[in-house]
Structure formats: structure tokens, C-alpha cells
RODO-2510 file (C-alpha; in nm, 4 decimals, decimal comma):
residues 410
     n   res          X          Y          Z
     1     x     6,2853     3,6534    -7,6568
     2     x     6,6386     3,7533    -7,7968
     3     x     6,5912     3,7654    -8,1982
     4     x     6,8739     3,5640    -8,3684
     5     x     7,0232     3,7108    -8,7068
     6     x     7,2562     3,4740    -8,7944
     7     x     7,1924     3,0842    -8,7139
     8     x     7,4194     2,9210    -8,4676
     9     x     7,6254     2,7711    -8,7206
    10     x     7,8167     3,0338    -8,7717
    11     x     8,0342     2,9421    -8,4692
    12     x     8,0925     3,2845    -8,2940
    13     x     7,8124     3,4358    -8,1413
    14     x     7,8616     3,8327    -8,1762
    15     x     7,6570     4,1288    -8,0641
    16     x     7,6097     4,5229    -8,1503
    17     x     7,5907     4,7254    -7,7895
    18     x     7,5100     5,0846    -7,7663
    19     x     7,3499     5,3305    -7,5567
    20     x     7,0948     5,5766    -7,6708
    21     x     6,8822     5,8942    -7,6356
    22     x     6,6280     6,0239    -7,8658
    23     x     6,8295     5,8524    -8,1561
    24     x     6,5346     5,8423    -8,4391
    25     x     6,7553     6,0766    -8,6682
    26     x     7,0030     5,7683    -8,7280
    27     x     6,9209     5,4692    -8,4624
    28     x     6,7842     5,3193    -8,7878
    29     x     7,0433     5,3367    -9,0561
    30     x     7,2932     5,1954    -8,7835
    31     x     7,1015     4,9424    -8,6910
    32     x     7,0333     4,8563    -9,0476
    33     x     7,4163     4,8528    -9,1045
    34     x     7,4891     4,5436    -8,8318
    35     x     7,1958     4,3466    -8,8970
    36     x     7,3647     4,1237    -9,1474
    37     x     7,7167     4,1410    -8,8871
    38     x     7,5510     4,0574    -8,5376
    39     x     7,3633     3,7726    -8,3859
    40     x     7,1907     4,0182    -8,0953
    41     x     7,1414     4,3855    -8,1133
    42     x     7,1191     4,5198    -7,7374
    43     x     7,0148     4,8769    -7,6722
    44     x     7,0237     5,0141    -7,3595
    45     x     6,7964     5,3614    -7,3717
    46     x     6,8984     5,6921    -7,1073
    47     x     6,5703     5,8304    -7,1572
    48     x     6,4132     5,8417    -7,4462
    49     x     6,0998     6,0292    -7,5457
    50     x     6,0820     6,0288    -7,9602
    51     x     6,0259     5,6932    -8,0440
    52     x     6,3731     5,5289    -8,0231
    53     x     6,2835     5,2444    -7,8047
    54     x     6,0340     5,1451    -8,0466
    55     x     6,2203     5,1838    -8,3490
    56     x     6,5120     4,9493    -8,2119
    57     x     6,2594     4,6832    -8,1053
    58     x     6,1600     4,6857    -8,4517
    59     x     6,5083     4,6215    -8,5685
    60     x     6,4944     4,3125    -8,3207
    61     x     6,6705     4,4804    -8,0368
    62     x     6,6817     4,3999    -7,7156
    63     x     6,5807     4,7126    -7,5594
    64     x     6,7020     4,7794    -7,1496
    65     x     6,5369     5,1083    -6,9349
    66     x     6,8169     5,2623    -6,8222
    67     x     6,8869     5,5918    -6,7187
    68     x     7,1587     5,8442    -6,7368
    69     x     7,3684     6,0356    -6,4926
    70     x     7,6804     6,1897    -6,6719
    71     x     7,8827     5,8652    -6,7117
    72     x     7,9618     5,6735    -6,9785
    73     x     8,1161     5,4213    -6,8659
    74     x     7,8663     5,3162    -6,6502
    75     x     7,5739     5,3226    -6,8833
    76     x     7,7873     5,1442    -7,1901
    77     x     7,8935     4,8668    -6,8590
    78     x     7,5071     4,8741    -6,8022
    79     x     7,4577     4,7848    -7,1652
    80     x     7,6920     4,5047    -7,1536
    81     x     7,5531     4,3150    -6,8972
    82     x     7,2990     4,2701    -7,1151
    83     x     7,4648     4,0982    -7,3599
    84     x     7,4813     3,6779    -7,4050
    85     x     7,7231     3,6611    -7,7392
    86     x     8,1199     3,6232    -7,6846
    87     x     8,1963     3,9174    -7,9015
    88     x     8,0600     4,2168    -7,8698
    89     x     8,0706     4,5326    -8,1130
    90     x     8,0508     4,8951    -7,9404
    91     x     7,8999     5,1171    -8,1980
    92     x     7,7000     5,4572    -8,1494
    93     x     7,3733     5,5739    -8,3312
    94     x     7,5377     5,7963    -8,5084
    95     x     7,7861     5,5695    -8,6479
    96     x     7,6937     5,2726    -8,8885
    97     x     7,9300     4,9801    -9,0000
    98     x     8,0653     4,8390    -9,3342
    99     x     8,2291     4,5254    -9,3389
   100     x     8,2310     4,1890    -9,4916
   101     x     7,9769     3,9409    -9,2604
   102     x     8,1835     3,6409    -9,3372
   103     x     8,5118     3,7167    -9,3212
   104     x     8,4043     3,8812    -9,0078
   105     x     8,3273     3,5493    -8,8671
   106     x     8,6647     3,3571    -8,9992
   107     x     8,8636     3,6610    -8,8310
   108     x     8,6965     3,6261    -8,5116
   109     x     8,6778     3,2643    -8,5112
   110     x     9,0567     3,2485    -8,5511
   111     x     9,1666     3,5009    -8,2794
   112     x     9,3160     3,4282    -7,9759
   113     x     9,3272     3,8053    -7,8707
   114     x     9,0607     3,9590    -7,6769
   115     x     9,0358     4,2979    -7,7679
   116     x     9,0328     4,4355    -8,1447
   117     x     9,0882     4,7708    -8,2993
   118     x     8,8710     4,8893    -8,5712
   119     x     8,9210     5,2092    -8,7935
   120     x     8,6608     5,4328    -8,8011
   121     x     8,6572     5,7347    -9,0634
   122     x     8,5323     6,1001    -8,8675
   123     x     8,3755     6,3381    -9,0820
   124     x     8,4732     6,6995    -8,8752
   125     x     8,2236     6,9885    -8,8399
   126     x     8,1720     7,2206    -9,1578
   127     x     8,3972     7,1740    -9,4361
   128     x     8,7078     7,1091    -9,2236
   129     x     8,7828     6,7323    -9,3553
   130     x     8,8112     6,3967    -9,1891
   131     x     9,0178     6,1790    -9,0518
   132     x     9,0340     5,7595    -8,9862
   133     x     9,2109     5,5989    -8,6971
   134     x     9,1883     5,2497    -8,5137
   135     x     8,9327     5,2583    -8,1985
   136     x     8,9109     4,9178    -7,9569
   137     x     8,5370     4,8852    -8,0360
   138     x     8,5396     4,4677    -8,0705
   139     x     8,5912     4,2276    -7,7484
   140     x     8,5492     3,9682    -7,5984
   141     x     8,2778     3,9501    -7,3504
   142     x     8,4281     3,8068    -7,0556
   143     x     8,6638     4,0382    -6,8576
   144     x     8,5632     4,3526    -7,0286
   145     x     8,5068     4,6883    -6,8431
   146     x     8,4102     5,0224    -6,9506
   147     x     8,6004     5,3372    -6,7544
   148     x     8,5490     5,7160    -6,7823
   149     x     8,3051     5,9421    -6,7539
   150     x     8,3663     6,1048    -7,0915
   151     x     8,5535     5,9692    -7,3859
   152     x     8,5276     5,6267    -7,2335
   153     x     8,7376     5,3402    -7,3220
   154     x     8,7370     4,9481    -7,2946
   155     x     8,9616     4,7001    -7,0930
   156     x     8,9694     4,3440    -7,1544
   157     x     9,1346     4,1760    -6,8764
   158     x     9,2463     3,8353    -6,9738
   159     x     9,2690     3,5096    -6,8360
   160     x     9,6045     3,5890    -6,7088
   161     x     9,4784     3,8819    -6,4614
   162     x     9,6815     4,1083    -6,7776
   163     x     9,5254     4,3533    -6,9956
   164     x     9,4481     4,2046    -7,3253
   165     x     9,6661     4,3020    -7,6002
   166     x     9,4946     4,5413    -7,8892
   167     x     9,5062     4,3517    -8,2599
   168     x     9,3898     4,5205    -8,5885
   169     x     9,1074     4,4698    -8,7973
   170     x     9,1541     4,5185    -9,2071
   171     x     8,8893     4,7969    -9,2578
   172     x     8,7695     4,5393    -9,5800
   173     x     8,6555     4,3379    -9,2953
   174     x     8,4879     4,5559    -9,0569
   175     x     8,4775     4,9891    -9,0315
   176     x     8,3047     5,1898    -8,8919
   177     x     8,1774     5,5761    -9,0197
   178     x     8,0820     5,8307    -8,7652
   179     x     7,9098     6,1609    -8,9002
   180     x     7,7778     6,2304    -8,5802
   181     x     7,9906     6,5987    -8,5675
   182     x     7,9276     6,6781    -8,9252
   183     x     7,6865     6,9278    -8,8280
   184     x     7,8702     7,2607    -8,6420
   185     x     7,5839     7,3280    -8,3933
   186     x     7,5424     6,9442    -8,2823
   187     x     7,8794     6,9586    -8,2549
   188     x     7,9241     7,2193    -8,0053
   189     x     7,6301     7,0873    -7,7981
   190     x     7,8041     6,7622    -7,7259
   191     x     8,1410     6,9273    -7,6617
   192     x     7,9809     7,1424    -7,4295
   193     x     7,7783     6,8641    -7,2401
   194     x     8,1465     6,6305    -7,2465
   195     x     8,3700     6,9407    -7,1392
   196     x     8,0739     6,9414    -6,7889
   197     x     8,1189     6,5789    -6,7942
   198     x     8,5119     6,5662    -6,7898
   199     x     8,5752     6,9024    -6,5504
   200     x     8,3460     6,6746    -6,3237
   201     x     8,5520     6,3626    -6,3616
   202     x     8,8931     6,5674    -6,3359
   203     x     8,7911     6,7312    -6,0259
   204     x     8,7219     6,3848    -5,8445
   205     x     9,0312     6,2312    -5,9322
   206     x     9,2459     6,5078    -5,8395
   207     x     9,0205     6,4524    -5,4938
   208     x     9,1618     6,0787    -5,4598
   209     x     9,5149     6,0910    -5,3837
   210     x     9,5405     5,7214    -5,5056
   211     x     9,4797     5,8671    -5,9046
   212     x     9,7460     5,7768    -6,0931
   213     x     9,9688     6,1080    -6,2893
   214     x     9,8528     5,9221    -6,6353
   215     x     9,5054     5,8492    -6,5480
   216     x     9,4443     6,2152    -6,4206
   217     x     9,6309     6,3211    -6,7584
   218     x     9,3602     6,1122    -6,9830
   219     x     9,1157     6,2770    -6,8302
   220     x     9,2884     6,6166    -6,8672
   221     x     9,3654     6,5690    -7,2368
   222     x     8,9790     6,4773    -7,2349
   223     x     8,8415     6,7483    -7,0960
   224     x     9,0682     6,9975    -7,2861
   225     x     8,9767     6,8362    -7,6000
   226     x     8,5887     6,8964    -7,5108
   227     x     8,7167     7,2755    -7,4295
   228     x     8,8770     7,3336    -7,7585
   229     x     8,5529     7,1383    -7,9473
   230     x     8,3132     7,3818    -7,7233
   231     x     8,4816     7,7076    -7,8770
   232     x     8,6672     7,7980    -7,5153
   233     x     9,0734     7,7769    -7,5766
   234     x     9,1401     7,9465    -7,2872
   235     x     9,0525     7,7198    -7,0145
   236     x     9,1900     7,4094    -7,2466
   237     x     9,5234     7,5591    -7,2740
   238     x     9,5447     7,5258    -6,8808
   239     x     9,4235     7,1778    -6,8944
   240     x     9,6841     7,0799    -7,1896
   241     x     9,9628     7,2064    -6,9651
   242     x     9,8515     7,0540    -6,6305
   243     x     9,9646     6,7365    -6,8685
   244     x    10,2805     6,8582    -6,9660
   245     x    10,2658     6,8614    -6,5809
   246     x    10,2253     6,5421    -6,5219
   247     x    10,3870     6,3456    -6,7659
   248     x    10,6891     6,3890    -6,9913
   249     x    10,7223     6,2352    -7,2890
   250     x    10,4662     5,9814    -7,3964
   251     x    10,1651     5,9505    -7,6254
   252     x     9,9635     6,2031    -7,3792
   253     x    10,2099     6,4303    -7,3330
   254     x    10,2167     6,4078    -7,7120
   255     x     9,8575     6,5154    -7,7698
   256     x     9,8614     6,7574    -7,5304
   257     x    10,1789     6,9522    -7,6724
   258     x     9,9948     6,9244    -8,0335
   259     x     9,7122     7,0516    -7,9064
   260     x     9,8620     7,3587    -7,7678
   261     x    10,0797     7,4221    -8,0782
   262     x     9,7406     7,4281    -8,2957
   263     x     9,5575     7,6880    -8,0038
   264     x     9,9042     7,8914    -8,0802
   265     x     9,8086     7,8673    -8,4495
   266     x     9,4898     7,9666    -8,4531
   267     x     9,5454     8,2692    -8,2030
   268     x     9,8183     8,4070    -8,3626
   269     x    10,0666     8,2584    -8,1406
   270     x    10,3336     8,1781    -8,4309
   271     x    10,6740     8,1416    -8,2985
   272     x    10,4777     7,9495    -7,9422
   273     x    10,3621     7,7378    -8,2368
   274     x    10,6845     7,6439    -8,3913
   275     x    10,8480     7,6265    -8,0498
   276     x    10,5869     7,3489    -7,9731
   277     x    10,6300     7,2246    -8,3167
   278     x    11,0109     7,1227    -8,2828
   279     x    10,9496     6,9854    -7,9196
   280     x    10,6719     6,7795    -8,0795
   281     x    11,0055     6,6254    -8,3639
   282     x    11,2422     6,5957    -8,0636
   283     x    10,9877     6,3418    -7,8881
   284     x    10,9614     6,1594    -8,2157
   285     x    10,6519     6,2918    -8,3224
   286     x    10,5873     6,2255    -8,6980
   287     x    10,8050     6,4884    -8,9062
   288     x    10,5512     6,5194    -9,1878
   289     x    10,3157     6,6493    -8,9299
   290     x    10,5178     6,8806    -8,7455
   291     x    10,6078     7,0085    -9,0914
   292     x    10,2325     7,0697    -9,0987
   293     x    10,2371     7,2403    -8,8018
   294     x    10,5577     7,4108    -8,8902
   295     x    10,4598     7,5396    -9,2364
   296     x    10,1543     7,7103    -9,1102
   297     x    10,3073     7,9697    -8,8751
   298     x    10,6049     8,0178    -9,1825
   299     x    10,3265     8,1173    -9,4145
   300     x    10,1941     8,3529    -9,1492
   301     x    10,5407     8,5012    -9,0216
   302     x    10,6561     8,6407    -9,3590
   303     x    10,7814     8,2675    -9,4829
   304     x    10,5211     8,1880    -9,7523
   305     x    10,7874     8,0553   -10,0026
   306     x    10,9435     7,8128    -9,7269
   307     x    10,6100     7,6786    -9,5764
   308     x    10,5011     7,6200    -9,9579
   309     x    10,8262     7,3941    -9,9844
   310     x    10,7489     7,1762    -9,6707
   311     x    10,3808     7,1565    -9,7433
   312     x    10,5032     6,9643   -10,1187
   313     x    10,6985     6,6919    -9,9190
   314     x    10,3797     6,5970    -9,7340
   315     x    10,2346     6,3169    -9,8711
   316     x    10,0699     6,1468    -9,5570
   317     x     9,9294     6,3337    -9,1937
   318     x     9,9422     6,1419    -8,8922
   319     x     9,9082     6,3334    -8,5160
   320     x    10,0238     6,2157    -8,1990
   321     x     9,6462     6,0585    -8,1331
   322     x     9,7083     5,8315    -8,4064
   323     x     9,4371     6,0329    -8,6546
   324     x     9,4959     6,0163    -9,0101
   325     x     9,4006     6,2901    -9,1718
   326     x     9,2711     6,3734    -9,5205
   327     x     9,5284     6,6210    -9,7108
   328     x     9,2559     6,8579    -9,8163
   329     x     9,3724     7,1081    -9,5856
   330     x     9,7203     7,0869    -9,6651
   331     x     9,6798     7,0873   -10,0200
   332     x     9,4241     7,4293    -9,9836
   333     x     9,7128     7,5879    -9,7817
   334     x     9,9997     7,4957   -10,0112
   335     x     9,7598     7,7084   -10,2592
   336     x     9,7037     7,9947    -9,9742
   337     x    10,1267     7,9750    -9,9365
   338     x    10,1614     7,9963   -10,2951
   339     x     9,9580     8,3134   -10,2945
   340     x    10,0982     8,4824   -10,0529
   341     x    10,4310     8,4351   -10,2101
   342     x    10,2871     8,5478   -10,5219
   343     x    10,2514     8,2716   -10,7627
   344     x     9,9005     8,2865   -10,8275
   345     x     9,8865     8,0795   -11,1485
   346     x    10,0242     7,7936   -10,8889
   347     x     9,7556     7,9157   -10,6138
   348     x     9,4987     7,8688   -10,8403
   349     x     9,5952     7,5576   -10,9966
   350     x     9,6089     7,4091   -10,6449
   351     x     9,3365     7,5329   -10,4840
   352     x     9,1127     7,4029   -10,7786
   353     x     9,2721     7,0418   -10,6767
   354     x     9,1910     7,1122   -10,3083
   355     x     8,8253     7,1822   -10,3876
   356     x     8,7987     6,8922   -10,6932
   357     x     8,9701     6,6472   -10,4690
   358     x     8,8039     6,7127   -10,1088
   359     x     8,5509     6,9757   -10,1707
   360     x     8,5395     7,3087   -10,0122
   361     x     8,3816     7,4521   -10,3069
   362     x     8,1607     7,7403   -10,1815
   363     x     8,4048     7,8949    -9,9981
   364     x     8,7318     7,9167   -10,2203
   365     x     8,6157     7,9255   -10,5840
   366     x     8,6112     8,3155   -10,5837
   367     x     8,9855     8,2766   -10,4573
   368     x     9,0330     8,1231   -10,7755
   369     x     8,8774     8,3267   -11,0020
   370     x     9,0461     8,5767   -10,8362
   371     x     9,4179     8,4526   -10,8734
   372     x     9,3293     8,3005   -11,1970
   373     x     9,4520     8,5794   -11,5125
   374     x     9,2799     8,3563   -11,7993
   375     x     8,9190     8,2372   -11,8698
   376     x     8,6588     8,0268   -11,6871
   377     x     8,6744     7,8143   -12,0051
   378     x     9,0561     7,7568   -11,8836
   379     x     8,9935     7,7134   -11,4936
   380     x     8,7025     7,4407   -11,5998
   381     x     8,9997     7,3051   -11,7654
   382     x     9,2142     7,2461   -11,5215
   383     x     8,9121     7,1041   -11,2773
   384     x     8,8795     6,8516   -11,5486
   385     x     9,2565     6,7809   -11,5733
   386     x     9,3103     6,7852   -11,1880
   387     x     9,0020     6,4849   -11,1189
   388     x     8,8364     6,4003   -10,8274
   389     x     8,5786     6,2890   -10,6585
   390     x     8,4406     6,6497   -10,5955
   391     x     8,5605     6,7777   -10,9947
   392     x     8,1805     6,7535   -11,1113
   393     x     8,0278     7,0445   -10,8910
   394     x     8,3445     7,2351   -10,9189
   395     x     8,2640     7,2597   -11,2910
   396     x     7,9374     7,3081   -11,2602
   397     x     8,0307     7,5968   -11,0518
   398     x     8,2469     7,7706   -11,2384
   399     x     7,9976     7,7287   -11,5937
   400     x     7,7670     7,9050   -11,3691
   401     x     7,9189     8,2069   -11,3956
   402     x     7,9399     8,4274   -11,6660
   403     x     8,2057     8,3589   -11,9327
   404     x     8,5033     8,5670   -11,9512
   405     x     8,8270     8,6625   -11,7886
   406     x     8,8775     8,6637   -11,4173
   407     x     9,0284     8,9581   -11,2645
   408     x     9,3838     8,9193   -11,1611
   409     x     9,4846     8,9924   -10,7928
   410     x     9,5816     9,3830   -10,7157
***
């Protein structure tokens, strides 16, 4: 029997749908975190052997044997056809949800849309940040469908024989937080198992000669994604220009140039970088970003000064995928650009924000102390003055170490 959370009364009937596979680690906390949203909880398990099936049946799941063969899509469509409610909420065990159970229910109950984006807030392997953007994770029931492989996404097709339009959720109502590639080694495990997945899927549609130019260049922006995530940049920088291939212009063609332009960065490839960089502002792209993108091959091609004045004017970071990004690593480079130009009072004083404000402590405080001519007593100074969510360890840090004067730079 299906194990009702919320009584009928509430109007709209609304269910949490994932699939699974040896999820113990977090199955629980996520399922903990929709129990007050959702009416029915439906799990549908690959193949399981730690306990998982259990442990959702004791969160009142309904729990369906399924198996896996390298598609998503097809095991999140399985999952859905287990579902009775009208809405239905996509989530992962490694994600859980915050959100507000009855305005939940007076948003849903007053849509006439079918398909709904939610943010959800990434936390990125290591120390390298986080970023939020809007994901079509709620639907309607009827007329949805589940496609790719890897990276799968939703359709709604409404009663019109049209894809449903995409409306927003306010993130007070519903969000979701996925943590699931906070840890570097997990990380490159899935990359590697989505970058088989996705060379797979690309390799059969360029087999059908009915696939679409943009539906081969999802999958190609996919799969090159999965490369870059699985530590091999080579064989992704063919599959980001088999887009530029494909399509010009565009929100694809988009990711796949920005893409490239951060491979160019991160192998040295400056002026390939800024060449990408102003293709990415003549397409529209947003300018604060390819000021991003700009400023870090200035600060690496003997333009420290200049890259330090277009990394001031950036007060927001949005990339061609829609991802808004934290501005911890702009701020920790402004402080790198500052250096290198040789203001280290300012390098200092902004790399302590970096770290107070978005963390990064372990692996920048000696920078400081390094740049910094005075006293600890004077760097735990400005930690206090520059606040912070993160301005508490940063102290605690630096009145760890034994009082004195730092060493200026040579």
C-alpha cells in the first residue's frame, strides 16, 4: 500500500521520483528532506546491495526492482511509471530539498504550466566554489518523457501536442542542494562512468542519419563535459568543436565555445583563450563573464594591472549554461592579479576577503602572510574587518601561528 504524507485535502497530489544504487551514504537525509513536500515517495533501485531498498521502505517509499543498463532516461521513465500523483519532483540521493510545504501547494495549485524550473545550488569538487542555476525537475505527470542516456532531461508535452513551456520556481518555495561532487575522487568516478555513457550515446546518433545537428550537439556538449570532469581535455576539445560544427550561434554553441576558452586557460593557451573570449561577447554572451575569462589570460600574459581592473567591475558571474557562480574565485584572483602587479598590501587584503568570505583557507593563508609586511595581530584585523561567513577559522588560523611580523615577498 502507497503511504500518504500529506492528506488529500491538500488538493494537489505530488510525488518525489528518483533512481538509486547503493545510496545509504545520503538516500536518508534526502528522503528526510521531501517527506513534509510529497504525498508518495517512489524509488526505483538499479541494483542495490547495501541496504538502500530497505532504508527507503522505511521512509515509506515505494520501492520498484529495476535494473540498469547505461541509460538514464530509461530508468528515471521506468521510475515514473510508477508514480499515481499529478506532480512529480525529480530529485537524486545525493541531493535533498528546502522549501516551504505550503506555499508549495498554493504555487502548484495555481499553475497552468506543466513543467517548472527549480534552482539548485552545486557545491564543485575541492575548494573550487559553487554555483546555482534553474533545472526542470517539477512536472506534470501526464505527457512527460525522460531522453538521454547521460545528463538526461524532461519533456512535458502538452495537451496541445506542444512542448510545455518552462516557468520558475522562487527558491523560498522550493530548492534543491546537490553535494553529490563535493568529494574529488567521487567526482571523477561518475565523470568517467557518464563520459562511457555519452561516447556511447554520441556514436549511435551519429549512426541514425535522422539525428537532428542540435540533438547530436547536446549530446556532444555532454559527453565533452564528462571528458573535461574525468581529467581528459584532449579528447573534449574535439567533442566541443564537432559543436562549433554543427551549430552556430546558440546556447550550445555557447557552452561549447566557453568550454574551450577555459581548456585554453588552464593549458596555457592564452591568446586561444581571449580569441574565444571575444567570440563568446560578439554572440552576446554575458560581458562580466567574458571579462572573467578575459582577465585571466591578461594576468598570465604580462597584463596583471589590466586583468586586476576588469576583475573590480565584476560584481555578478553568469556562463552561457545559465550557472551562477559564487565570486570566490574571482575575488582570490583579483588578489593573485594584484600580486603579480606588485601591490601586495592590496593582494593580501583581498585574498583574506576571498578566504573569510568563501573559504579556501588552507591553501592561501601562507600567500598572505607572505605578501603581508605587518603583524598577524594586523592581518587578524583585517579578517575581522573584511566579515564573512568563513572569518571565524580564518582567525583562528592565523592566532595559530606564532606572533610577529610576516616576511615580505623577495
Amino acid at each position: 500500500m502507497r503511504a500518504r504524507l500529506r492528506p488529500i485535502s491538500w488538493g494537489v497530489l505530488l510525488a518525489a521520483c528518483l533512481i538509486v544504487k547503493d545510496g545509504t551514504e545520503t538516500l536518508a537525509r534526502c528522503l528526510d528532506s521531501v517527506a513534509g513536500l510529497v504525498d508518495e515517495i517512489v524509488v526505483y533501485d538499479t541494483g542495490s546491495t547495501d541496504g538502500t531498498q530497505q532504508l527507503a521502505r522505511d521512509h515509506g517509499a515505494v520501492v520498484v526492482q529495476g535494473s540498469w543498463d547505461d541509460d538514464f532516461a530509461r530508468a528515471r521513465n521506468a521510475a515514473l511509471a510508477a508514480v499515481t500523483a499529478d506532480w512529480v519532483l525529480s530529485i537524486d540521493a545525493d541531493e535533498h530539498a528546502e522549501g516551504d510545504a505550503e506555499s508549495l501547494r498554493t504555487f502548484l495549485a495555481g499553475l497552468s504550466a506543466s513543467l517548472v524550473a527549480v534552482e539548485r545550488h552545486d557545491v564543485l569538487p575541492g575548494s573550487t566554489g559553487s554555483y546555482r542555476f534553474r533545472t526542470p525537475r517539477l512536472f506534470r505527470r501526464a505527457g512527460a518523457v525522460w531522453t538521454g542516456r547521460v545528463h538526461e532531461s524532461v519533456d512535458v508535452i502538452a495537451a496541445s501536442g506542444l512542448p510545455a513551456a518552462v516557468v520558475h520556481c522562487e527558491p523560498d518555495v522550493l530548492r534543491l542542494a546537490h553535494d553529490g561532487y563535493a568529494d574529488p575522487t567521487a567526482a571523477v568516478a561518475k565523470a568517467r562512468r557518464n563520459a562511457e555513457i555519452g561516447l556511447a550515446e554520441v556514436d549511435a546518433l551519429r549512426a541514425d542519419p535522422a539525428t537532428a545537428p542540435e540533438r547530436l550537439a547536446r549530446a556532444l556538449v555532454d559527453l565533452g563535459r564528462s571528458l573535461v570532469a574525468a581529467g581528459d581535455a584532449v579528447t573534449a576539445v574535439h567533442a566541443f568543436e564537432a559543436v562549433r560544427m554543427l551549430v552556430t550561434g546558440g546556447t550550445l554553441w555557447a557552452r561549447a565555445t566557453d568550454h574551450l576558452a577555459r581548456i585554453r586557460l588552464q593549458t596555457g593557451q592564452f591568446d586561444a583563450a581571449r580569441a574565444l573570449s571575444d567570440e563568446l561577447r560578439a554572440h552576446g554572451a554575458d560581458p562580466q563573464y567574458c571579462d572573467w575569462l578575459l582577465a585571466q589570460a591578461l594576468a598570465q600574459t604580462g597584463s596583471p594591472a589590466q586583468a586586476a581592473r576588469l576583475l573590480e567591475g565584476i560584481t555578478a558571474l553568469e556562463d552561457p549554461a545559465g550557472h551562477v557562480l559564487d565570486l570566490g574565485p574571482v575575488v582570490e584572483f583579483r588578489g593573485l592579479a594584484y600580486a603579480l602587479s606588485g601591490d601586495l598590501d592590496r593582494a593580501a587584503v583581498t585574498m583574506l576577503a576571498a578566504m573569510t568570505r568563501y573559504g579556501r583557507v588552507d591553501d592561501r593563508l601562507e600567500l598572505v602572510r607572505t605578501w603581508w609586511p605587518g603583524s598577524v595581530s594586523e592581518l587578524v584585523a583585517e579578517a575581522r574587518h573584511a566579515g564573512g561567513p568563513h572569518a571565524a577559522e580564518v582567525i583562528a588560523a592565523l592566532q595559530a601561528e606564532p606572533q610577529g611580523t610576516s616576511q615580505p615577498a623577495a
